[in-house]
C-alpha positions as CSV (number, residue, x, y, z in Angstrom):
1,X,0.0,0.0,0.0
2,X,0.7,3.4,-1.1
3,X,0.9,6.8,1.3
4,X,-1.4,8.9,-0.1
5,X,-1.0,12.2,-1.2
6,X,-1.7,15.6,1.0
7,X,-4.8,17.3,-0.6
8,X,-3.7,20.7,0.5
9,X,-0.4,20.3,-1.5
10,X,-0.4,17.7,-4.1
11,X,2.8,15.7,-4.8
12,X,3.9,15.8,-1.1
13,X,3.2,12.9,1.4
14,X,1.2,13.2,4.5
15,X,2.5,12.3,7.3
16,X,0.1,12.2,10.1
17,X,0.6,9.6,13.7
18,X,2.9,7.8,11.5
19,X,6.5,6.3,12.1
20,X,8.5,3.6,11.3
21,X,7.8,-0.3,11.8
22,X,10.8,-1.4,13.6
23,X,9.3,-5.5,14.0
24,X,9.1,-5.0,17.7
25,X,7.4,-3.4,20.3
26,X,7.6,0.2,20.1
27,X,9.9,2.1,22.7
28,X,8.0,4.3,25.3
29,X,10.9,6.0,26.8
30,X,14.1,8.0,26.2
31,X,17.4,7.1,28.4
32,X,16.6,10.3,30.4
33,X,12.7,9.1,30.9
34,X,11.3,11.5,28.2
35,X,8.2,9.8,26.5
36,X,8.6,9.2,22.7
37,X,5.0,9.3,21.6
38,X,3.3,10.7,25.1
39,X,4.3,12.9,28.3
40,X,3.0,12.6,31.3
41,X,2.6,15.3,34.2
42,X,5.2,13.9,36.4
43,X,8.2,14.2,33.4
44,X,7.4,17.7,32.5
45,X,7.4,18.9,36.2
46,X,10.4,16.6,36.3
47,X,12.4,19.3,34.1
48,X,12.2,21.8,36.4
49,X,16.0,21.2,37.1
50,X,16.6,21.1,33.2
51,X,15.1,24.5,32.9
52,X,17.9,25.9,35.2
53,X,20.1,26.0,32.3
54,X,17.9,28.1,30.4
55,X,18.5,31.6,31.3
56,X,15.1,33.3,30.2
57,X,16.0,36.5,31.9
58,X,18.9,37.5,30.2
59,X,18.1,39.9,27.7
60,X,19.7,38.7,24.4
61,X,18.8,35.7,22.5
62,X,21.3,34.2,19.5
63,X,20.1,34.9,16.2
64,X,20.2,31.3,14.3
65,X,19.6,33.3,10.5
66,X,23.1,35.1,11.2
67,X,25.7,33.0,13.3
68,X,26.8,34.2,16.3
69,X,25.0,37.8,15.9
70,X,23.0,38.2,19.2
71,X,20.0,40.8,19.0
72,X,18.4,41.9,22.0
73,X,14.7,40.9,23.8
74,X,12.8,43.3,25.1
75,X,12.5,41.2,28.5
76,X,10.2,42.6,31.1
77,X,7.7,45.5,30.9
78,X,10.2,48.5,30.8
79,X,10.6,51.9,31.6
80,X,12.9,54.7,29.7
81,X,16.0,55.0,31.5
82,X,19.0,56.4,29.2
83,X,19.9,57.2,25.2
84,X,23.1,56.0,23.9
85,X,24.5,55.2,20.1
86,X,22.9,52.7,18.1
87,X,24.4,49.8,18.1
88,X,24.4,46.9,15.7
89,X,21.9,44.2,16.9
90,X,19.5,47.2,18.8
91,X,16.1,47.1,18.1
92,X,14.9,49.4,15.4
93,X,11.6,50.1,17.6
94,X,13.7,51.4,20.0
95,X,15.2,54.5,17.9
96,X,15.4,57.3,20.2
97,X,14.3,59.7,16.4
98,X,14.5,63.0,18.0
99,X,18.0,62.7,19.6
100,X,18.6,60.8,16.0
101,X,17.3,63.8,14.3
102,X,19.4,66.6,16.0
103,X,22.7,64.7,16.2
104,X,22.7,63.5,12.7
105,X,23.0,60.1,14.1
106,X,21.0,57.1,15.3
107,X,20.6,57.3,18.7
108,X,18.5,54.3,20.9
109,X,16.6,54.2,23.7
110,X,17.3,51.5,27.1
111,X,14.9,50.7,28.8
112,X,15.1,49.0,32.8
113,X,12.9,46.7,34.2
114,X,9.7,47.8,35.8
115,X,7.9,45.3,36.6
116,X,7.2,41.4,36.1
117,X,6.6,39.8,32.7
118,X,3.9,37.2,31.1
119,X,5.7,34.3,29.1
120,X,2.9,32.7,26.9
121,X,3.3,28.9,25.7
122,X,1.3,28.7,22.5
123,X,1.4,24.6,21.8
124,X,0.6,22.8,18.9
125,X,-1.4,19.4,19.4
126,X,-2.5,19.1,15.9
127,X,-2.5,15.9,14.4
128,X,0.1,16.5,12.3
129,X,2.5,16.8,15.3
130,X,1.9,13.3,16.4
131,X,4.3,12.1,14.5
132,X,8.0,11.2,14.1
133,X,10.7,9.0,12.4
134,X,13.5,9.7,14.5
135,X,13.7,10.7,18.2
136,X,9.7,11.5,19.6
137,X,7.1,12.7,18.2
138,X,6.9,16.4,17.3
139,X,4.1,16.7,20.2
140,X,6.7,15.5,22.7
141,X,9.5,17.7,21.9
142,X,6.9,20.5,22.0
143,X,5.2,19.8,25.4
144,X,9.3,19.5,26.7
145,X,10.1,23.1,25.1
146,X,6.9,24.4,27.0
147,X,7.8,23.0,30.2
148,X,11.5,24.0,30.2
149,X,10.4,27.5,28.8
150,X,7.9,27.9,31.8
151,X,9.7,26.4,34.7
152,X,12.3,29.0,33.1
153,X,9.9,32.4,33.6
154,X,8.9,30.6,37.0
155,X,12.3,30.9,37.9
156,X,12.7,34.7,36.8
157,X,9.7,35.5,38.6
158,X,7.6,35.7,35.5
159,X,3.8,35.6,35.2
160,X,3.0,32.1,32.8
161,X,0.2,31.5,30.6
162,X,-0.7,30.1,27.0
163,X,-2.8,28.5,24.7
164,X,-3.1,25.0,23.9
165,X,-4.4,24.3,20.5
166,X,-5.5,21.0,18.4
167,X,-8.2,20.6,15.6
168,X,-10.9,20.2,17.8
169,X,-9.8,22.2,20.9
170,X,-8.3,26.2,22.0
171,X,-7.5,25.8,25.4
172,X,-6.6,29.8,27.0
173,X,-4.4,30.4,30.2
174,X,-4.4,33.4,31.1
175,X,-0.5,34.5,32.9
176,X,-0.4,33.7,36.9
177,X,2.2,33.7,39.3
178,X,3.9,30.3,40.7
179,X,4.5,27.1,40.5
180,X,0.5,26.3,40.9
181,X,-0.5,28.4,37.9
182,X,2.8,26.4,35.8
183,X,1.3,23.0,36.8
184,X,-1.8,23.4,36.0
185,X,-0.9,24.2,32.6
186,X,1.7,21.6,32.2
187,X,-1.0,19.1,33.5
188,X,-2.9,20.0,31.0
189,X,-0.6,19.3,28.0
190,X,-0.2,16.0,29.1
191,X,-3.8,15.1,30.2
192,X,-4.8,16.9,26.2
193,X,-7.7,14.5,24.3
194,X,-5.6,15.5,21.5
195,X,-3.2,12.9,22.3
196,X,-6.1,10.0,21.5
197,X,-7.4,12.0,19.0
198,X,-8.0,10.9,15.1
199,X,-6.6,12.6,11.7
200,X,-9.0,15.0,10.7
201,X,-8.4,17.2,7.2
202,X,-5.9,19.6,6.1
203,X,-8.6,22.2,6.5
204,X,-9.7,22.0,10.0
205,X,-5.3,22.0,11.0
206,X,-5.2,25.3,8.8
207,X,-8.5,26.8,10.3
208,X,-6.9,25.3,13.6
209,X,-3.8,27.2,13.4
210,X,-5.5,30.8,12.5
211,X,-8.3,30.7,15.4
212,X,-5.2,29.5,17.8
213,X,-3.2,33.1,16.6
214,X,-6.6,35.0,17.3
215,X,-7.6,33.6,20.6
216,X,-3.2,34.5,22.0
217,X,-3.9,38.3,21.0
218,X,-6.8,38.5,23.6
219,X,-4.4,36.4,26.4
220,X,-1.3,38.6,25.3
221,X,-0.9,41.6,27.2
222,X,1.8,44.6,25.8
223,X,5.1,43.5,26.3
224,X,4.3,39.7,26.4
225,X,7.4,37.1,25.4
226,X,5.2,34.5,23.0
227,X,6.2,31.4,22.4
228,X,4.6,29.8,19.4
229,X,5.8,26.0,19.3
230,X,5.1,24.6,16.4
231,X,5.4,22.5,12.9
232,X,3.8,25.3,11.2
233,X,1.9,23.0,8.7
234,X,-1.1,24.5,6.8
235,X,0.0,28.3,7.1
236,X,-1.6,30.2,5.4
237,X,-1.7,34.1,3.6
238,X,-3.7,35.8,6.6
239,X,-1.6,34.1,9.2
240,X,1.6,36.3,8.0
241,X,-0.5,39.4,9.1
242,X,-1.8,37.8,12.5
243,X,1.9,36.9,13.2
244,X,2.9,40.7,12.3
245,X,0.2,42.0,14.9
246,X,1.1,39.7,17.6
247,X,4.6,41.3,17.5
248,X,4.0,44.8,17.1
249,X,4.1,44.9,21.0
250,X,5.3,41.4,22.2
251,X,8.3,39.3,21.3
252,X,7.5,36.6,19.1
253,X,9.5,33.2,19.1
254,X,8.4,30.7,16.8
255,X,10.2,27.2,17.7
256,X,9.7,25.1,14.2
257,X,9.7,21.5,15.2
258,X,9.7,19.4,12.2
259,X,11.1,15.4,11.8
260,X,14.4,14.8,9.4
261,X,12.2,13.1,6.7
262,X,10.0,16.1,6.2
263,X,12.9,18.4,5.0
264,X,14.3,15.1,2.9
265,X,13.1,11.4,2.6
266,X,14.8,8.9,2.7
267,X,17.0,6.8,-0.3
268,X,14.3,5.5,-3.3
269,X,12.9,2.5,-1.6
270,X,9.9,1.0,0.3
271,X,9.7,1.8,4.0
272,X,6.9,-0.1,6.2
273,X,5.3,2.6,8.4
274,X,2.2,2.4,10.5
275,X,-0.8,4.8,10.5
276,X,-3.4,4.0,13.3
277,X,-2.3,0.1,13.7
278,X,-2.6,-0.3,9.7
279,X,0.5,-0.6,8.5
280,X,1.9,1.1,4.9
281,X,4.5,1.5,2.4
282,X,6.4,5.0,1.9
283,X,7.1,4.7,-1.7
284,X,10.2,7.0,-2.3
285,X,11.3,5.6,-5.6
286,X,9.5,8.9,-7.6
287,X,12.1,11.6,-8.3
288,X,8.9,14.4,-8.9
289,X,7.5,13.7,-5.9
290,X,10.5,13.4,-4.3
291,X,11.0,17.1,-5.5
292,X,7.4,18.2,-4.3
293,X,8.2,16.7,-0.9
294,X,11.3,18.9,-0.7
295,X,10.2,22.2,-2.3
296,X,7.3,22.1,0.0
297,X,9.3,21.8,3.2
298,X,11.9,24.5,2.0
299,X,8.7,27.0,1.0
300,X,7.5,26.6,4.6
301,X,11.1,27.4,6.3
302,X,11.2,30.3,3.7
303,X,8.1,31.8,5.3
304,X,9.3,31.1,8.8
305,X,12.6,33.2,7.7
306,X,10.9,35.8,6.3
307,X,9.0,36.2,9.4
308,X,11.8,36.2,11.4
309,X,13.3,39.1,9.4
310,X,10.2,41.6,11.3
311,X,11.5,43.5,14.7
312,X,10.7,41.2,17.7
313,X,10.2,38.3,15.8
314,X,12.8,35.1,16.1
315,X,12.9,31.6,14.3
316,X,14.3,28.3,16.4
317,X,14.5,25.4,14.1
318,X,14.3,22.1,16.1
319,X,14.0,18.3,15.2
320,X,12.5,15.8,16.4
321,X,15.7,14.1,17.1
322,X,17.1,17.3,19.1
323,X,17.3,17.6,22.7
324,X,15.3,20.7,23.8
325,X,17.1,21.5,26.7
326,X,20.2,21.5,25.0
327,X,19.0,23.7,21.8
328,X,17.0,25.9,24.3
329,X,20.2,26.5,26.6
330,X,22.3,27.3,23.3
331,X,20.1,30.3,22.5
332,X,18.7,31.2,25.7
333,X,22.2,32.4,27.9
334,X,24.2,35.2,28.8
């Protein structure tokens, strides 16, 4: 049997709860207890010590589009406190334009902090992130990246909400203080009926994504750090002007979690797979739709670039086979 084809973009395989038949009963665990298809409550309060490493209150983030160029986060709510020089890598919204203006030089404005800051998970439990080849599913490495992010701003003394978000389901969280308000959340994630949920259409996962980018504008307050964690399947040409909006007062990070055999398959073959107990052949043998698969996954990190390129907006590329402590410690330190 044949995978069939993605209606939404023809000549590119759909991948959907799907990974390979290794003849044996699959693993549940990683080495370090991490689940490979499911989390439970107790493993993402676990990384609570994991977090530690992830330095969420600094206020510079590595930029992965241009080496080791850092540009800055806006951090907490802030108030003015001095102007100085611009300096590569300062945020253009933060041109000081009068001072600019009479010196005949930029000029920018630093801010201190003022007050506490909401952190906002936005997770994606779409069924097209219940799925992986390598490592654990792209649900999994996102429900880790939202519990190492919040135990993170718990640590800092930030306030932590979110938005949980499937085909069927928008779950809201609106920021609180503590460890309460963080495990109620995280409880949540791993208690999700997404996680027994079936494979719906391309449609509902695109309508999906766009009511999930509405509903975090009304939890967002001004000067929010967003997290959006996602594979950013099904975007679509009025999400680009959501994302815009959410970051014209918030920082926007969008963590792309995608599995290896999305961005290329695998040698020209037949590979036994398993969708919902059924099992299936990935035919790979076609050189056009070998180049479909491709263009499509480059078009979608394209976008994700391009977004990226806006003020407050950064791009985290992660696999399924990463670690997410150790890619969130690389770009989250002093």
């Amino acid at each position: 049997m044949h995978c069939p084809p993605d209606p939404a973009h023809p000549g590119t395989l759909m991948f959907q709860r799907w990974f390979k038949s290794s003849g044996s009963a699959p693993q549940t665990t990683t080495d370090n207890g991490e689940g490979l298809t499911h989390i439970s409550t107790d493993q993402l309060i676990g990384m609570h010590h994991d977090a530690e490493r992830i330095q969420l209150g600094v206020s510079k983030i590595r930029s992965l589009q241009s080496g080791s160029y850092r540009s800055h986060l806006r951090g907490r709510g802030m108030e003015f406190d001095e102007v100085r020089p611009y300096q590569p890598g300062d945020d253009i919204r933060s041109i000081e334009w009068r001072v600019t203006a009479r010196t005949g030089k930029p000029h920018t404005k630093l801010f201190c902090e003022e007050r506490e800051r909401s952190v906002l998970l936005c997770v994606d439990l779409r069924d097209n992130m219940m799925f992986a080849t390598q490592g654990a599913f792209k649900s999994v490495r996102a429900c880790v990246s939202a519990a190492l992010l919040g135990w993170s701003a718990e640590h800092s003394g930030d306030r932590v909400g979110g938005l949980l978000f499937s085909n069927h389901q928008h779950q809201e969280f609106r920021p609180g203080n503590g460890k309460p308000a963080l495990i109620h959340l995280l409880k949540q994630l791993a208690e999700h009926p997404a996680w027994q949920d079936g494979t719906t259409s391309s449609e509902q996962s695109a309508n999906a994504l766009t009511e999930a980018l509405t509903r975090i504008r009304r939890v967002a307050s001004s000067g929010s750090l967003i997290f959006i964690i996602s594979d950013f399947s099904h975007l679509q040409e009025k999400n680009h002007a959501q994302i815009a909006q959410l970051s014209r007062h918030n920082e926007l990070i969008l963590i792309f979690i995608y599995d290896p055999i999305e961005q290329q398959l695998p040698p020209a073959g037949q590979y036994r797979i398993q969708q919902a107990g059924q099992e299936l052949m990935l035919d790979t043998s076609s050189d056009t739709q070998r180049k479909a698969h491709q263009q499509h996954f480059e078009q979608r990190l394209q976008t994700l670039k391009r977004f990226a390129k806006r003020p407050g907006v950064h791009l985290l590329p992660m696999t399924t086979s990463d670690n997410p402590a150790t890619i969130l410690s690389r770009y989250f330190r002093g």
